[in-house]
C-alpha positions as CSV (number, residue, x, y, z in Angstrom):
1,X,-27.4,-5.6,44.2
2,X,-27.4,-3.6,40.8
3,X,-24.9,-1.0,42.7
4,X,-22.8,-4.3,43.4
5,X,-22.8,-5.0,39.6
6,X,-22.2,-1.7,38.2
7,X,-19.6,-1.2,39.9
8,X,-18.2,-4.6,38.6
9,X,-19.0,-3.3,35.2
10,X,-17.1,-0.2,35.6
11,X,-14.1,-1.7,36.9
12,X,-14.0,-4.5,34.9
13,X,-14.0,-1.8,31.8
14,X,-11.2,0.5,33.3
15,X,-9.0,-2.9,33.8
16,X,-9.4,-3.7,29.8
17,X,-9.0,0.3,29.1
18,X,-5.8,0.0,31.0
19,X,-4.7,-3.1,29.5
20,X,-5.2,-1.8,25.8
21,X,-3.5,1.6,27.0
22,X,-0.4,-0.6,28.1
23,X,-0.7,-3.1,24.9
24,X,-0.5,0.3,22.5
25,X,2.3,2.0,24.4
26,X,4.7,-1.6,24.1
27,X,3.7,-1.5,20.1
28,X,4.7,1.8,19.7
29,X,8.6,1.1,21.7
30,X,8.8,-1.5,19.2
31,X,7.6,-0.3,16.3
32,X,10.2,2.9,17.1
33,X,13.2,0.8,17.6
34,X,12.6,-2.0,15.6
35,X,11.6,0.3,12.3
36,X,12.4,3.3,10.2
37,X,16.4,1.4,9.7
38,X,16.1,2.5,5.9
39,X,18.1,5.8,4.6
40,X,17.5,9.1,4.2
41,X,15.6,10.4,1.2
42,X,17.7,11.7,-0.9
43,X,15.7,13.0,-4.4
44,X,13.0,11.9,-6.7
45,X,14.1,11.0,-10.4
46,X,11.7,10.8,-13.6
47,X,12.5,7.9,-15.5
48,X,10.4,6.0,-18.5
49,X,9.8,2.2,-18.1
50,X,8.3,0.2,-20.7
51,X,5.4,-2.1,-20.2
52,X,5.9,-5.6,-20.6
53,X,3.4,-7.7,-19.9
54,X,-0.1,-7.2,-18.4
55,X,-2.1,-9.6,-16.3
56,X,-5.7,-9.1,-15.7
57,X,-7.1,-10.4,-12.1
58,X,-10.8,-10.7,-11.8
59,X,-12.6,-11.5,-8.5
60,X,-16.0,-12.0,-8.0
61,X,-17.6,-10.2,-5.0
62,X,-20.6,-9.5,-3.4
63,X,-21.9,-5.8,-2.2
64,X,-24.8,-5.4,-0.2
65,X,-25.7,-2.4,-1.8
66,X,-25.5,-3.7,-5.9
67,X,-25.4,-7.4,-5.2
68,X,-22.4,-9.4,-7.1
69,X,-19.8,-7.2,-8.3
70,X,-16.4,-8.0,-10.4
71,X,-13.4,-6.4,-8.8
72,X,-10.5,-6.1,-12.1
73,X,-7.3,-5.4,-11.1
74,X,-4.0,-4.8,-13.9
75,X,-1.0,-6.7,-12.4
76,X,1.6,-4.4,-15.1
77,X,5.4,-5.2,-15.2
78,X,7.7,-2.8,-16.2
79,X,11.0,-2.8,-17.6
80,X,13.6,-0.3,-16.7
81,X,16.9,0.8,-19.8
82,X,18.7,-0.7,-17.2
83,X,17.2,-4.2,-17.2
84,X,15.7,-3.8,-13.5
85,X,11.8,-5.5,-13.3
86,X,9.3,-4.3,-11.4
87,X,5.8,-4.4,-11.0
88,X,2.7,-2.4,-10.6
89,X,-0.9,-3.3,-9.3
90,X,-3.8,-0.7,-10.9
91,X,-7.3,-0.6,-10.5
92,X,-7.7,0.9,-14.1
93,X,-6.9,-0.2,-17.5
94,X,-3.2,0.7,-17.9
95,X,-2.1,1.0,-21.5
96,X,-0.6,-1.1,-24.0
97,X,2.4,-3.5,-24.3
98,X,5.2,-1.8,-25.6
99,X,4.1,1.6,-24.4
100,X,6.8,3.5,-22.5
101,X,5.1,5.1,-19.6
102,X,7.2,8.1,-17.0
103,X,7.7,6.3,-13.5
104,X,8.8,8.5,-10.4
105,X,12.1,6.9,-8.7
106,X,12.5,8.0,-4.9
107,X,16.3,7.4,-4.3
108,X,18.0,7.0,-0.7
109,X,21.0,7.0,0.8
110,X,21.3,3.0,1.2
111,X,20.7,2.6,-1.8
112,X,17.5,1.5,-2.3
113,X,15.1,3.1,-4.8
114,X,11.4,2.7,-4.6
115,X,9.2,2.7,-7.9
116,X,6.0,4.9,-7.9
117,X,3.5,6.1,-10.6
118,X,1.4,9.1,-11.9
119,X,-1.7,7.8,-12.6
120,X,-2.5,10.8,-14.2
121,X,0.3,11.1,-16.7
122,X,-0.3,7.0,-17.0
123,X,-4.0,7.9,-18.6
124,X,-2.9,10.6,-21.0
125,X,-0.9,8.1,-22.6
126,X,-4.2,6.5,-23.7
């Protein structure tokens, strides 16, 4: 009887083995035809934004390890000379209102430009 049953076991996990192999493999057709539609990259410019308003987001947590914690997170907008808004999310105090900080601008061929930071060059500003 416990041959019987091990036997079930096995087959029963090469079915669902099979059925996840399948699952992944129909994802992945999709995800290939269906994404990557955006341009080609094209260059990365340096441009300065200035910061103009910050909101602070606190949530309360708990860790297993040191009990309740306080996750603080910087919601930044940013201002571009061209009047194009934007916004950032940071896990670390960003600085002041008014401040004009450098932000990376990856440019593509459609058009689109996507808004990055150095944190880095953001915390020698401080």
């Amino acid at each position: 009887m416990s041959k019987a049953t091990n036997n079930w076991a096995h087959t029963h996990r090469n079915n669902q083995a099979i059925r996840v192999a399948i699952t992944l493999i129909v994802l992945l057709f999709f995800a290939l035809i269906l994404g990557d539609n955006s341009g080609s990259y094209l260059r990365t410019e340096k441009t300065s934004a200035t910061i103009s308003a910050i909101k602070v987001v606190e949530r309360e947590g708990y860790s297993r390890f040191s009990g309740q914690t306080k996750n603080i997170t910087y919601v930044v907008s940013l201002i571009l000379a061209d009047d194009t808004q934007f916004k950032f999310m940071l896990q670390q105090s960003p600085p002041k209102v008014g401040t004009k900080v450098p932000v990376l601008v990856d440019i593509y061929d459609d058009g689109k430009n996507y808004y990055r930071y150095s944190l880095m060059d953001w915390q020698l500003l401080k």
